[in-house]
C-alpha positions in Angstrom: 0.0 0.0 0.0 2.9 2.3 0.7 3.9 2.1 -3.1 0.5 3.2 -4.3 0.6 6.2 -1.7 4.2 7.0 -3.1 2.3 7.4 -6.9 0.0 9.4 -5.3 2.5 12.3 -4.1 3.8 13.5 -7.5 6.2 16.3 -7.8 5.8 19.1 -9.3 7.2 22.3 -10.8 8.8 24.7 -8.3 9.2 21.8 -5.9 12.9 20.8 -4.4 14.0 17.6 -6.3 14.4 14.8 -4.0 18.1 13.9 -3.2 19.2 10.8 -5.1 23.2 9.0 -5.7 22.6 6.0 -7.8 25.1 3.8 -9.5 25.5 3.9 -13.1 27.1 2.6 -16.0 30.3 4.5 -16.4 31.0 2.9 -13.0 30.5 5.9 -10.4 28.2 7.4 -9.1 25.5 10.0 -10.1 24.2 11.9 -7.6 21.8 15.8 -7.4 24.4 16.8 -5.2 27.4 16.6 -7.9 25.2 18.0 -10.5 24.6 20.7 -8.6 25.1 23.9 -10.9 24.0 22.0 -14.2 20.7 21.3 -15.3 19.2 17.8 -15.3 17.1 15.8 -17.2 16.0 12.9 -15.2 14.1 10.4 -17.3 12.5 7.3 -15.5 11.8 4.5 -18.2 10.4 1.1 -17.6 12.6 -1.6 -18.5 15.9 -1.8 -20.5 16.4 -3.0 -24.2 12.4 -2.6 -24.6 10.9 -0.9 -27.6 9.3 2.6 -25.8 12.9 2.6 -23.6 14.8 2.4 -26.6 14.0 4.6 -28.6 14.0 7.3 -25.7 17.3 6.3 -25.6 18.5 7.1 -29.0 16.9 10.2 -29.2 18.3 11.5 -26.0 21.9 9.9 -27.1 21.0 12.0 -30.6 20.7 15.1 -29.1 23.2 15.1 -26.3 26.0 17.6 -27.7 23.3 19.8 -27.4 22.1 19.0 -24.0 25.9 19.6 -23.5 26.2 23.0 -25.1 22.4 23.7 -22.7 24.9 22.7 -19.5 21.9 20.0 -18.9 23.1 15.8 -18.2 20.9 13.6 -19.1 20.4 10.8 -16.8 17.8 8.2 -17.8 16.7 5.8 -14.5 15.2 2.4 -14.1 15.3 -0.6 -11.6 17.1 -2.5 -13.7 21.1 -3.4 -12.8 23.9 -1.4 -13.9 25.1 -4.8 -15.6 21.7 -5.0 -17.2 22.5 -0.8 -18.2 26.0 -1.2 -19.5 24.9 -4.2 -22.1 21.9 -1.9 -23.1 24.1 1.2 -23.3 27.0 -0.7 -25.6 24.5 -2.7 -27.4 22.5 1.0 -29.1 25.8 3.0 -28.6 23.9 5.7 -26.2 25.9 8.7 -24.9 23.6 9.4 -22.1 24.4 8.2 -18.5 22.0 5.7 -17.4 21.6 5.1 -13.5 20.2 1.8 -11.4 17.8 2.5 -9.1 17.6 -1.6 -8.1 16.0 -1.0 -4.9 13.3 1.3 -5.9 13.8 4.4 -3.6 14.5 7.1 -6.2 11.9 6.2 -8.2 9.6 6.4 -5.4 10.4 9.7 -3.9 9.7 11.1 -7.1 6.2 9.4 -7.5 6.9 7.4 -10.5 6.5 3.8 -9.0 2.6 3.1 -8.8 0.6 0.4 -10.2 0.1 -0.3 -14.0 -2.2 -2.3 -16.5 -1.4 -3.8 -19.1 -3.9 -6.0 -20.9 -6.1 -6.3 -18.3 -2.8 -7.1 -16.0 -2.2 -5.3 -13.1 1.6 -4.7 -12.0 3.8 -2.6 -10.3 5.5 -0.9 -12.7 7.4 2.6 -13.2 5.4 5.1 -15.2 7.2 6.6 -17.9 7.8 10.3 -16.3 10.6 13.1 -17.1 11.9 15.9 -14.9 14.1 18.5 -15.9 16.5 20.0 -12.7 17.8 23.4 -12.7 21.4 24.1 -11.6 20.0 24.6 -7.7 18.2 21.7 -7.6 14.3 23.0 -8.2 12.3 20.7 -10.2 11.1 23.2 -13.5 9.0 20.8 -15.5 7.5 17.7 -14.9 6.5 15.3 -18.0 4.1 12.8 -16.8 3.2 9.7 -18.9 5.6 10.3 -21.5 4.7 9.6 -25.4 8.5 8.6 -26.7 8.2 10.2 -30.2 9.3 13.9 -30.1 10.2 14.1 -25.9 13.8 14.2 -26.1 13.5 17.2 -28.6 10.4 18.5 -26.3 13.2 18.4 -23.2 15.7 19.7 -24.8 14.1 22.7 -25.9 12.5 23.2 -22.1 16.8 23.3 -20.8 17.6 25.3 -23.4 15.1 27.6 -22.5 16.0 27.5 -18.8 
């Protein structure tokens, strides 16, 4: 029951972003408080190597010298391992860092980890939700129930903006 509460409290806009230091694939750490100063784009995605989360992927990994020239990381989030990261990672060539959140706190201090259907199935699952940091850690924009076609370009547009 404490999951479906932690669905319930979304974050929003003008809100402090929840501390978070997760491992990831380049084999550190990523955590709010080293970013602090850039902007973020903190994508929560399902499921590695999966059709939605790999397509997010490559457009994010397309349009990441420009992220870069924004001062925005990218940082795409999911419960899978950082083994399970680093074979999905090499296998599309993505330039974006992707962090394991394994045990599931991350994702549920930022409200993404609620229950899902899926053909009449119903799972725990993470929802598909962006958030985009600025440099002193305020959340700016939340995208809830990401559509994959067109949201990295959507993002990028939001930190360049910012």
């Amino acid at each position: 029951m404490a999951q479906a509460a932690a669905k319930s409290a979304s974050l929003s806009a003008g809100d402090k972003a929840p501390a978070f230091d997760m491992p990831a694939d380049n084999g550190g750490n990523v955590s709010l408080d080293t970013l602090k100063g850039k902007k973020i784009v903190l994508y929560f995605y399902p499921k590695d190597d999966t059709p939605g989360c790999t397509l997010e992927g490559k457009d994010f990994s397309a349009h990441m010298q420009d992220f870069k020239k924004a001062n925005t990381e990218v940082i795409g989030v999911s419960k899978d391992s950082v083994e399970s990261h680093c074979k999905f990672r090499d296998k599309y060539g993505y330039s974006i860092t992707l962090a394991s959140d394994e045990g599931g706190s991350v994702c549920e201090n930022y409200g993404v980890w609620g229950e899902k259907n899926m053909y009449g199935k119903k799972y725990m699952g993470i929802e598909r939700t962006t958030f985009l940091i600025d440099g002193q850690g305020i959340i700016r924009q939340v995208w809830n129930k990401v559509k994959v076609e067109g949201h990295a370009e959507e993002a990028l547009k939001a930190a360049q903006a910012l």
